[in-house]
C-alpha positions in Angstrom: -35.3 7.3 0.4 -33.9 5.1 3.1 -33.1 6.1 6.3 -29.9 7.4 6.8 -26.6 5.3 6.6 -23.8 6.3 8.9 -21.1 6.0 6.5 -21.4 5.1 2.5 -18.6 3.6 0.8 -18.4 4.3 -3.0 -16.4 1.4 -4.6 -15.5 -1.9 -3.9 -12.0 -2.5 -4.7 -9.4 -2.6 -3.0 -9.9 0.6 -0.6 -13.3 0.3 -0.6 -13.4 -3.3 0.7 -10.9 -1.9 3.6 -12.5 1.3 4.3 -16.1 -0.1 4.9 -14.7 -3.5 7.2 -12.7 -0.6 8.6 -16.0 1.6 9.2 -18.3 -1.6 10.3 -16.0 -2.6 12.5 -15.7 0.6 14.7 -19.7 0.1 14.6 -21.0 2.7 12.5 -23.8 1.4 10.0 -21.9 1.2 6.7 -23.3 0.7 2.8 -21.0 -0.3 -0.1 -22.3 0.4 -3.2 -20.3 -1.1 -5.8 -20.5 -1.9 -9.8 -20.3 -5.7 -9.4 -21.1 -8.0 -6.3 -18.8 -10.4 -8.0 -15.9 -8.0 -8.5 -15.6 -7.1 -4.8 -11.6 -7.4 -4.2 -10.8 -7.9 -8.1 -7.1 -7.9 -9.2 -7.6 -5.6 -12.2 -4.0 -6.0 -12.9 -1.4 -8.6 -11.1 -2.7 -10.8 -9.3 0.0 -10.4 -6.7 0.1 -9.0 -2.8 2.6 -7.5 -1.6 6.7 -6.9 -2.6 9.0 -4.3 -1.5 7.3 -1.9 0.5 4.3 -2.8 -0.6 4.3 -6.3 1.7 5.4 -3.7 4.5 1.9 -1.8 4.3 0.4 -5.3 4.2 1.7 -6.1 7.5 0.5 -2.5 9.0 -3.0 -3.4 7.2 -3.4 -6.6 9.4 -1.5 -5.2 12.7 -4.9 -2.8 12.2 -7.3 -6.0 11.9 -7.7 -4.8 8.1 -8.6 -8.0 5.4 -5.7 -8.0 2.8 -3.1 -10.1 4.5 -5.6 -12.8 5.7 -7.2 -12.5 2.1 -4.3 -13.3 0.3 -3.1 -15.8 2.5 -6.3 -17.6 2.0 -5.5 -17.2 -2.1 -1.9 -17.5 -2.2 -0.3 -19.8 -4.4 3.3 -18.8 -4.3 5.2 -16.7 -1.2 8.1 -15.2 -1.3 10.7 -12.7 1.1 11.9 -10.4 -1.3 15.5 -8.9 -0.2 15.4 -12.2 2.0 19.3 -11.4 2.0 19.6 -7.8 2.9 18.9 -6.2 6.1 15.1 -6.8 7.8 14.2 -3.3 7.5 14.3 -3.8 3.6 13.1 -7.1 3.4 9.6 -7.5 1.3 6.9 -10.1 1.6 5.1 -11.1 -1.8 2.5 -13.5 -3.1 0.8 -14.6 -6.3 -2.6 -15.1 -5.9 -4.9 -17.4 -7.4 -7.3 -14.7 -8.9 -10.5 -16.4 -8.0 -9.9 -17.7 -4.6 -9.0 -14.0 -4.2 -12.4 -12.9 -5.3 -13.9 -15.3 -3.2 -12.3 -14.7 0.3 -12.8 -11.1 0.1 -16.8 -11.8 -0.7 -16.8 -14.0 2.1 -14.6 -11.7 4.4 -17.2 -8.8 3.8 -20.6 -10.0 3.9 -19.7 -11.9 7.6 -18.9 -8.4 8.8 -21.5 -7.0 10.8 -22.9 -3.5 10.3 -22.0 -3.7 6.6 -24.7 -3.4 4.0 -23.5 -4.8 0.4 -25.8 -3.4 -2.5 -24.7 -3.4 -6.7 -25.0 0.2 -8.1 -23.9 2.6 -10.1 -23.3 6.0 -8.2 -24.2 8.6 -10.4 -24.7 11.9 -8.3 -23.2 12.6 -4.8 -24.7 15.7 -3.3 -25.1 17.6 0.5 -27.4 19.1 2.0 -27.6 22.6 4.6 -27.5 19.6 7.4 -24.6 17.9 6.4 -26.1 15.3 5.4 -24.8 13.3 1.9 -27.0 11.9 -0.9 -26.1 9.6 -3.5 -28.3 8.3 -6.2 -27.6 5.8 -8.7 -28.8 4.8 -12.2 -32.1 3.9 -11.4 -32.8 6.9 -10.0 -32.9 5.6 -6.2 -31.2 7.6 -3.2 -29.3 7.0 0.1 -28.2 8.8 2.6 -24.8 9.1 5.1 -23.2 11.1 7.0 -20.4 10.7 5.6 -18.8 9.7 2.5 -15.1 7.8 1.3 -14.8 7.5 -2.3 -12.5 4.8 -3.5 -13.7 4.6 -7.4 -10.1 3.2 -8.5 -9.6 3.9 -12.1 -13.3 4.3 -13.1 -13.5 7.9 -12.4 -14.0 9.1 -16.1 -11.5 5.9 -17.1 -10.9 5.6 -20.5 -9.0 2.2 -22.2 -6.1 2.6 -25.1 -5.0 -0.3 -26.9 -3.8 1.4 -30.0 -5.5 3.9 -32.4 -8.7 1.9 -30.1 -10.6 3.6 -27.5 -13.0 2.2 -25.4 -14.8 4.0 -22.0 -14.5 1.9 -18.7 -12.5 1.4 -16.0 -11.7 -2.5 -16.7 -12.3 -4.6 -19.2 -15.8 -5.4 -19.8 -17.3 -2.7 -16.9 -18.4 0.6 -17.4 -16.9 4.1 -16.0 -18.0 6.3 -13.3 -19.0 9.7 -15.5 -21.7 10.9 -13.3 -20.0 10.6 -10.0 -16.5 13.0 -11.7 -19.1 15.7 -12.7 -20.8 15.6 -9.2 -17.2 16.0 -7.6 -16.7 19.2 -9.9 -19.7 20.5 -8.8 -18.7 20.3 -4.9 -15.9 22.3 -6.2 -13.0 19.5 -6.7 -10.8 19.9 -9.3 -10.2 16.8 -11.8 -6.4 15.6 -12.9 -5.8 13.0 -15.4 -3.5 10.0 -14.9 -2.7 6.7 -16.3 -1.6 2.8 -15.7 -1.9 0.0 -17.7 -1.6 -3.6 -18.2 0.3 -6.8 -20.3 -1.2 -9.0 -22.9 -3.0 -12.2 -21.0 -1.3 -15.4 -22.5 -2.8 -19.0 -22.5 -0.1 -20.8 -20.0 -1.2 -24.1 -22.3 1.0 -22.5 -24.9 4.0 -21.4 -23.1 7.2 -23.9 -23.2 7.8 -23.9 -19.5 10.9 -26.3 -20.3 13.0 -23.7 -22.0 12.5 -21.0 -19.2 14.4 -20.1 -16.2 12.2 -21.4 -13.1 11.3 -19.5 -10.1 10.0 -20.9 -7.2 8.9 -19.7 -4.0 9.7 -20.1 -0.5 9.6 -23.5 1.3 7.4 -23.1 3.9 5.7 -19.8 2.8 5.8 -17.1 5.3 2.1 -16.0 5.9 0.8 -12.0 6.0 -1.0 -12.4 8.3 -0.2 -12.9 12.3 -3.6 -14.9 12.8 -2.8 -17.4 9.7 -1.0 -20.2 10.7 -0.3 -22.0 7.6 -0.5 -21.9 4.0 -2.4 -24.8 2.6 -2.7 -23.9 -1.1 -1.0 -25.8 -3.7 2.5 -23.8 -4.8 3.3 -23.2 -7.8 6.6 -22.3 -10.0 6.6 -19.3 -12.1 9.7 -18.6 -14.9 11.6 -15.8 -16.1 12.2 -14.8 -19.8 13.6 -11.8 -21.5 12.3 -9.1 -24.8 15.0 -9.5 -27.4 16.2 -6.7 -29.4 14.2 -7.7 -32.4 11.4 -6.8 -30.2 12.1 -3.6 -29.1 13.0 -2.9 -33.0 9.5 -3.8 -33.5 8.0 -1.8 -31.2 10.2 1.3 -31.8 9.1 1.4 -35.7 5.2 1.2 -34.1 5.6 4.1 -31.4 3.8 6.4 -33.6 0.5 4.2 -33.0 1.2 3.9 -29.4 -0.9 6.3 -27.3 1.8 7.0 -25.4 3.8 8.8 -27.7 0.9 9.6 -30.4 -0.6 11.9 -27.8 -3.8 10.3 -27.4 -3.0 9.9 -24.1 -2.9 13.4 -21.4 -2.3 10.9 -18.4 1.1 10.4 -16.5 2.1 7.2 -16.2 3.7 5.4 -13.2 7.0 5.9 -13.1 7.9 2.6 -11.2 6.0 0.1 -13.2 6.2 1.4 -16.7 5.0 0.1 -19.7 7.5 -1.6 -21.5 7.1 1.7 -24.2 8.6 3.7 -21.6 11.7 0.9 -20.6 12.6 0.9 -23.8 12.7 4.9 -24.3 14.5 5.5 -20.8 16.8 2.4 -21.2 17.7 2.7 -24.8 21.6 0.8 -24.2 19.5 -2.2 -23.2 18.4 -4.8 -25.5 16.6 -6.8 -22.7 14.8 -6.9 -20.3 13.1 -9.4 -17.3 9.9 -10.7 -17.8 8.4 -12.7 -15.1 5.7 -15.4 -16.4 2.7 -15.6 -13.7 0.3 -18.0 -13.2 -3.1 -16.6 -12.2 -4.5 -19.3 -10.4 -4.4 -23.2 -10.1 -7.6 -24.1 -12.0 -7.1 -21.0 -14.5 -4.4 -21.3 -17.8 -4.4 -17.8 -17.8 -0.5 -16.2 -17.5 0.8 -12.5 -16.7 3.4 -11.3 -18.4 4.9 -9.2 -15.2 7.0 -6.6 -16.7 5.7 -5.8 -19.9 2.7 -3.4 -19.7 1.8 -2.3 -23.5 -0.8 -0.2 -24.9 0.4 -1.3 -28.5 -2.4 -2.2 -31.0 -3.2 -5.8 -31.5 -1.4 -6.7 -34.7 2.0 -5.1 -32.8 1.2 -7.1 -29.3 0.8 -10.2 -31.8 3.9 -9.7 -33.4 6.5 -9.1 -30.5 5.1 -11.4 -27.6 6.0 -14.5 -30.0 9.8 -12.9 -30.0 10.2 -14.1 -26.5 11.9 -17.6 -25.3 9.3 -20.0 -24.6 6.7 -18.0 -26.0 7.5 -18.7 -29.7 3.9 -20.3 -30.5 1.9 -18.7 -27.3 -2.0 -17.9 -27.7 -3.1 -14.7 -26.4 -6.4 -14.4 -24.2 -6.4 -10.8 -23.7 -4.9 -7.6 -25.5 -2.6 -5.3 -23.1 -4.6 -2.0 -22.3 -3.6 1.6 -20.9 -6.6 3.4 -18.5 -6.7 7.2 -17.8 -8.7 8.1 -15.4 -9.5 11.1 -13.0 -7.9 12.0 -9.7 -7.7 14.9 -7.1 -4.7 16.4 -5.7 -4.2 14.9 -3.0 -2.2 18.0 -1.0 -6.2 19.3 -1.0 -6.6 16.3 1.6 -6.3 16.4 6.2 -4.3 13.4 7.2 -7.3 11.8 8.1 -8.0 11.6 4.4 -11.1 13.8 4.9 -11.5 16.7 2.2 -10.6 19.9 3.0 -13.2 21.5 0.8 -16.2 19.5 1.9 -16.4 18.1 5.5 -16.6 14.4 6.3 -16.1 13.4 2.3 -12.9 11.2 2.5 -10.9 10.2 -0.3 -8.9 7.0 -1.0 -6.8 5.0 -3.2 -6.1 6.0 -7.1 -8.2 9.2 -6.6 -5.6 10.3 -4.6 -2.3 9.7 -7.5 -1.2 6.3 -5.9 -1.3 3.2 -7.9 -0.8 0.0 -6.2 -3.3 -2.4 -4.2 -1.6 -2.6 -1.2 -1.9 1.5 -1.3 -5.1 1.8 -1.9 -6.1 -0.9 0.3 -4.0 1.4 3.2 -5.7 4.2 2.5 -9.2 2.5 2.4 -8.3 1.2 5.8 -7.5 4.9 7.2 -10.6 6.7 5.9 -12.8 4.2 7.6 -11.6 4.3 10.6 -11.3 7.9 10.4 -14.6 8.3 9.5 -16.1 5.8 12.2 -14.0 8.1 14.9 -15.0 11.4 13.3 -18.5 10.7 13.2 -18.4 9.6 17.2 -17.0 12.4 18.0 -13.4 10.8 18.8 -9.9 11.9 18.4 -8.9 10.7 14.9 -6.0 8.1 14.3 -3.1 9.9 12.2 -0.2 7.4 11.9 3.5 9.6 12.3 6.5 9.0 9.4 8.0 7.3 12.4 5.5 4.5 13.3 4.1 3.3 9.9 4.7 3.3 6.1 1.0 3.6 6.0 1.9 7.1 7.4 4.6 7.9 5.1 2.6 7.4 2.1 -0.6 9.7 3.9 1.9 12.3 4.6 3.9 12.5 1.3 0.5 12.7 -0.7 -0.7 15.6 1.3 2.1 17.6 1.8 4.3 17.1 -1.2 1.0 16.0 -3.8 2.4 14.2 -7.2 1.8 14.6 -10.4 2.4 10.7 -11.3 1.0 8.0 -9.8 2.4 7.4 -6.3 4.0 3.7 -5.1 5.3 3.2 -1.5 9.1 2.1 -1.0 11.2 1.3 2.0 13.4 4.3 0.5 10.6 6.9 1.2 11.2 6.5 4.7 13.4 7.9 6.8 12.8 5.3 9.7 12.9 2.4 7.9 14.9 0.4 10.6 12.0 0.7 12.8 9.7 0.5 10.2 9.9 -3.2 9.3 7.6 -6.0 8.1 8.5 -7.9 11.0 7.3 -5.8 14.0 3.9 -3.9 12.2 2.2 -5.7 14.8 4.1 -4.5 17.6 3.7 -0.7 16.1 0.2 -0.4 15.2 -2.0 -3.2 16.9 -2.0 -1.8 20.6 -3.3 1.8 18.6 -6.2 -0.9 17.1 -6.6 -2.5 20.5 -7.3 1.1 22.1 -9.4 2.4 18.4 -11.6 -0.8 19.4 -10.9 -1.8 15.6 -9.2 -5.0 16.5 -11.0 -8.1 16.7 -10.6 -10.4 19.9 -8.8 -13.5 18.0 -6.3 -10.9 17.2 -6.1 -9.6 20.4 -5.4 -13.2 22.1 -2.7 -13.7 19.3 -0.8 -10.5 20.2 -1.0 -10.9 23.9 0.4 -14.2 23.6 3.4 -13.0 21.2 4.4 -10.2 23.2 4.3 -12.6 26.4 6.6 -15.0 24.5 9.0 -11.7 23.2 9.4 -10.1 26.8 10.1 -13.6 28.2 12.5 -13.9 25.4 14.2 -10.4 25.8 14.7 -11.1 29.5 16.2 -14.3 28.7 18.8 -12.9 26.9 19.5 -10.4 28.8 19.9 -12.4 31.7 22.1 -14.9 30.0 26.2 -13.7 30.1 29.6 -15.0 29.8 33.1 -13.3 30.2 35.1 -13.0 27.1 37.6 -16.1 28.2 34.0 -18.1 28.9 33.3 -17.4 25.4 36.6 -17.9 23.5 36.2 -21.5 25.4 33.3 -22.2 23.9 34.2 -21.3 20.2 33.6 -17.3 20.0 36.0 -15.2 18.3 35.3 -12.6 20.7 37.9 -9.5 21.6 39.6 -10.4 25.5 38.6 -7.1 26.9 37.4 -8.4 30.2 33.7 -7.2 29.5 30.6 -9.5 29.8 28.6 -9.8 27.0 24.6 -11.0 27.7 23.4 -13.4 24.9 21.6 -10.4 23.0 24.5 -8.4 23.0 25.9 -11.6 21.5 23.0 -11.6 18.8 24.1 -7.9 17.3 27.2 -10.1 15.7 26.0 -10.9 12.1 28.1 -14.0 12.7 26.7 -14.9 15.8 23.4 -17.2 15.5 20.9 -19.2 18.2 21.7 -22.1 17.5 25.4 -20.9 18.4 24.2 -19.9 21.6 23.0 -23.2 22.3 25.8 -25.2 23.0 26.8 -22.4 25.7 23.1 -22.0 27.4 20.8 -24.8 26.2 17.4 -23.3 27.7 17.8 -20.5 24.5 16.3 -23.6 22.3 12.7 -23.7 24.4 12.1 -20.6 22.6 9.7 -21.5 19.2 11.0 -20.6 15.7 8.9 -17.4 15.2 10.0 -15.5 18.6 13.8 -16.6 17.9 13.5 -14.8 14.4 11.9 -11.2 15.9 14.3 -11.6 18.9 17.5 -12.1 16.3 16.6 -8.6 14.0 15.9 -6.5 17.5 19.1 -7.9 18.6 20.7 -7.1 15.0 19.6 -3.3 15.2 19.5 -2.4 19.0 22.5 -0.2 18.1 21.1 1.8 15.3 17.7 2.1 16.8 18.9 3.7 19.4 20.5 6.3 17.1 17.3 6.4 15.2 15.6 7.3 18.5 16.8 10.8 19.0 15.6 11.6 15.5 12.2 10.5 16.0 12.1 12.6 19.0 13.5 16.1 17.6 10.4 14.9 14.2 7.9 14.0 17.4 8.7 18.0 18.6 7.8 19.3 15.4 4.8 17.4 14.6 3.1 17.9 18.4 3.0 21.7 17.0 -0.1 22.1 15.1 -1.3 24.8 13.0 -4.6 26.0 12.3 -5.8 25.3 9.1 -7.3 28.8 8.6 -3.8 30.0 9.6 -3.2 33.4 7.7 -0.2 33.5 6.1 -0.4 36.8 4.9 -0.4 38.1 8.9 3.5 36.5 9.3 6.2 38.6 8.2 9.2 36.9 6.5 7.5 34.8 4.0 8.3 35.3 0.9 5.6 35.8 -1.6 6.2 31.7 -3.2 6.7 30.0 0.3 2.9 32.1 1.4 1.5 30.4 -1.9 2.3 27.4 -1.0 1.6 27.2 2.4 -1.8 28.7 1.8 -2.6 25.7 -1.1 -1.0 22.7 0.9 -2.1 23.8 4.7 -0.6 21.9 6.5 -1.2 20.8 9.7 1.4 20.6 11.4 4.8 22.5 11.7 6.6 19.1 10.6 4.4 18.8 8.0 5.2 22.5 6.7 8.6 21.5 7.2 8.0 18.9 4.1 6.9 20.9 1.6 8.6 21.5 -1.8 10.3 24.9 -1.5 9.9 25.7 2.3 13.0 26.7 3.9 14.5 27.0 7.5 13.5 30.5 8.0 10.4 29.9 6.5 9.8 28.0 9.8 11.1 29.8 12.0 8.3 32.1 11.3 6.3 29.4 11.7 7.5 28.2 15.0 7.2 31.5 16.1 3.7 32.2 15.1 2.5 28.3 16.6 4.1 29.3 19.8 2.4 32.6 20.2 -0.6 31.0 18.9 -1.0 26.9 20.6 -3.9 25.3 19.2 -5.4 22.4 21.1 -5.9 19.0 20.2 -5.0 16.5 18.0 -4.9 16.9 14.1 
């Protein structure tokens, strides 16, 4: 026995990577245990960062001083603004990654953070004492101690791998699953769900007739993650677009009866956002095609992902149809396309800290919790650290509102409203998505890090120095006016109603641009290239922010009024017998977050704001 660990992290994917940085950081003596030292950070699927929504919670990860957006600008090989044409608050950043100089940045990232132990196990049994104090053994037989816990076991919890009438146990490819670990969580009382994801075929880029293909190519320059990166020096690549025929899917249809899928060797739900290209072709039966995006996975490696078509198909089947693609008419397959099921916990049994319910200061996070995604996982990692760092010192915990982060939309929608498929963040989830943007995560969430003590001092020069150049920027504009006859001399189609207009008032015209403004005030082009761009979207959506603002008060009055969570629901009249059931499995914690629940209605919290007012409970969730 060794002497006791502050905080143990189980896993080291995606979560686990940012939940013990996370934990280090705030100062609390940390172990990962993890299958592999060498898979620390592996891209089990894509090896891609980022995309709509999903390059959002990036943003937030690094406004926090997390390691995904540095990490993948360290490995990125080709960037890209999804929505670049739509509205900011929609807008997506994306790269592909080269797979190994992933691997490699994240190893490098985590064993340079101090406080962190790094050891390769296999967790096998997770008990707790009478003291509160956790114990986890692994195969060898050898314990450690901690006083708390975050498991982040991905999809090695019981995982299971389908490709075809074929079974194989594991999580991934070649690596075992976590059996020990499930049964020790249904021991401590939790009870087990099944899921699913899956993967493509792996295809030997050697093979593939790039000529014949539609290219796509990525930004030029690429637009980093992270505020703290100042370039991207990796090689770019191109990657290409082709399309499933309908000889294909008539392929695949006459073999559905060996797909697990539809066989029923499969229990598991499936991700309803990235589904395998079984489930396109069911739910889109009119269409006989469909995209498939051709992605290199590195610059020294030939390997290629198929993006877009996920198969659990037996070999012989996955043999047959790939070749029925342009430009993939004599293509060599590396690796067979797989489905995993694996166990997870509903997450409506969680706090918003991501600490259990059921057994204090055990967190959960990523796919044991129904979401699928890195970029999730990696959100979530990031929150239970820190959450367990604060809760262990006795501090306040850090709960991020609908209204300040994604990262908080996700938390909230998993513990009030659960899933019963896995989970993926979008821009649409949120009802404050104009405030909500890639653009200012920094601004949001890194003066909450600053105060946390999570945020490292190069990040905190960087900040200070942006928000000196935006305030100087702001007053700039604001300072700078014209009349309306001023401005129709200089070129603006601007309405002669006698009333000033200050250069960002100017801005919120979508045809209005800086380097418009320059001929009329040429001191607006001393300001650099990155503070122009946050000024010009602020400008763009002063007017609906402002709107946006009431409503994020009237959710702020709801949420500040917290309920107990040994509330009893059966003492408050009114309830019906369903909304009681409910409220009694969710408990929520707060009267907003009642408020989202499946079922509860306006009367329902009435009650509620009736009781919480008679009853005012102190502190912070």
């Amino acid at each position: 026995m060794t002497n006791p660990y502050d905080i143990i992290v189980i896993g080291g994917g995606h979560a686990g990577a940012e939940a013990a940085a996370a934990a280090a950081r705030m100062g609390a003596q940390t172990l990962l245990a993890t299958h592999r030292i060498d898979t620390l950070g592996e891209m089990s699927c894509n090896p891609a960062i980022g995309g709509l929504g999903k390059g959002q919670m990036v943003r937030e990860i690094d406004a926090l001083d997390g390691l995904m957006g540095r990490v993948a600008d360290a490995a990125g090989i080709q960037f890209r603004i999804l929505n670049r044409s739509k509205g900011a608050a929609v807008r997506g950043p994306r790269c592909q990654a080269d797979r190994a100089l992933y691997r490699a940045a994240m190893k490098e990232a985590l064993f340079a953070q101090e406080n962190l132990t790094i050891m390769a196990m296999s967790v096998e049994d997770l008990t707790k004492d009478q003291n509160g104090l956790f114990t986890i053994t692994n195969a060898q037989g050898q314990t450690y101690q901690a006083r708390a816990v975050i498991v982040t076991v991905g999809t090695f919890l019981n995982g299971l791998m389908h490709t075809g009438e074929e079974k194989t146990i594991g999580g991934r490819v070649g690596e075992p699953p976590s059996i020990g670990l499930a049964t020790a969580l249904r021991r401590l009382g939790f009870e087990l769900g099944r899921l699913k994801t899956g993967t493509p075929a792996r295809l030997d880029g050697r093979t593939i007739d790039w000529d014949s293909l539609e290219k796509q190519e990525g930004d030029n320059p690429p637009e980093p993650f992270s505020t703290l990166t100042n370039s991207i020096t990796n090689p770019q690549i191109t990657c290409a677009i082709t399309h499933t025929t309908a000889a294909m899917h008539e392929l695949m249809r006459a073999n559905f009866h060996r797909a697990p899928l539809y066989s029923g060797q499969i229990a598991g739900i499936g991700p309803r956002y990235c589904p395998s290209i079984e489930d396109k072709i069911v739910r889109f039966a009119s269409r006989d095609s469909h995209q498939v995006f051709l992605e290199p996975e590195g610059l020294d490696d030939p390997t290629v992902y198929p993006n877009g078509i996920s198969t659990s198909l037996p070999k012989d089947v996955q043999s047959a149809m790939i070749p029925m693609m342009k430009g993939l008419e004599k293509v060599k397959i590396l690796r067979f396309g797989y489905a995993v099921e694996y166990d997870y916990c509903d997450p409506r049994g969680l706090r918003a800290t991501l600490e259990t319910k059921l057994v204090p200061n055990l967190y959960f996070a990523g796919q044991i919790n129904a979401t699928t995604g890195y970029e999730e996982a990696a959100a979530q990692g990031l929150m239970a650290g820190l959450n367990a760092a604060l809760a262990l010192s006795g501090r306040p915990p850090l709960v991020l509102g609908r209204d300040e982060a994604l990262i908080g939309v996700m938390i909230d929608d998993l513990i009030t409203k659960g899933t019963n498929e896995p989970y993926r963040m979008f821009t649409s989830r949120a009802e404050y998505r104009l405030s909500l943007r890639a653009d200012n995560a920094d601004q949001r969430l890194t003066p909450q890090g600053l105060i946390l003590g999570c945020v490292g001092l190069p990040r905190r020069a960087a900040f200070e120095a942006k928000i000196k150049r935006l305030q100087e920027g702001r007053a700039m504009l604001q300072n700078l006016s014209a009349t309306p006859q001023e401005l129709r001399t200089a070129g603006f189609q601007i309405n002669q109603d006698g009333a000033r207009r200050t250069a960002a008032q100017l801005l919120a015209y979508t045809a209005i641009s800086f380097d418009d403004l320059t001929g009329l005030w040429p001191q607006i082009s001393a300001l650099d290239p990155q503070t122009k761009a946050q000024l010009a979207i602020e400008c763009t959506y002063a007017g609906y922010m402002q709107r946006q603002e009431a409503d994020i008060r009237a959710y702020r009055r709801d949420e500040n009024l917290i309920l107990p969570l040994n509330l009893d629901y059966d003492s408050i009249g009114s309830l019906s017998n369903e909304i009681r059931q409910k409220l009694k499995q969710v408990r929520p914690e707060t009267l907003g977050a009642a408020g989202r629940i499946s079922g509860v209605t306006p009367a329902a919290l009435i009650a509620l704001l009736r009781y919480a007012r008679r009853h005012p409970v102190s502190g912070a969730v």
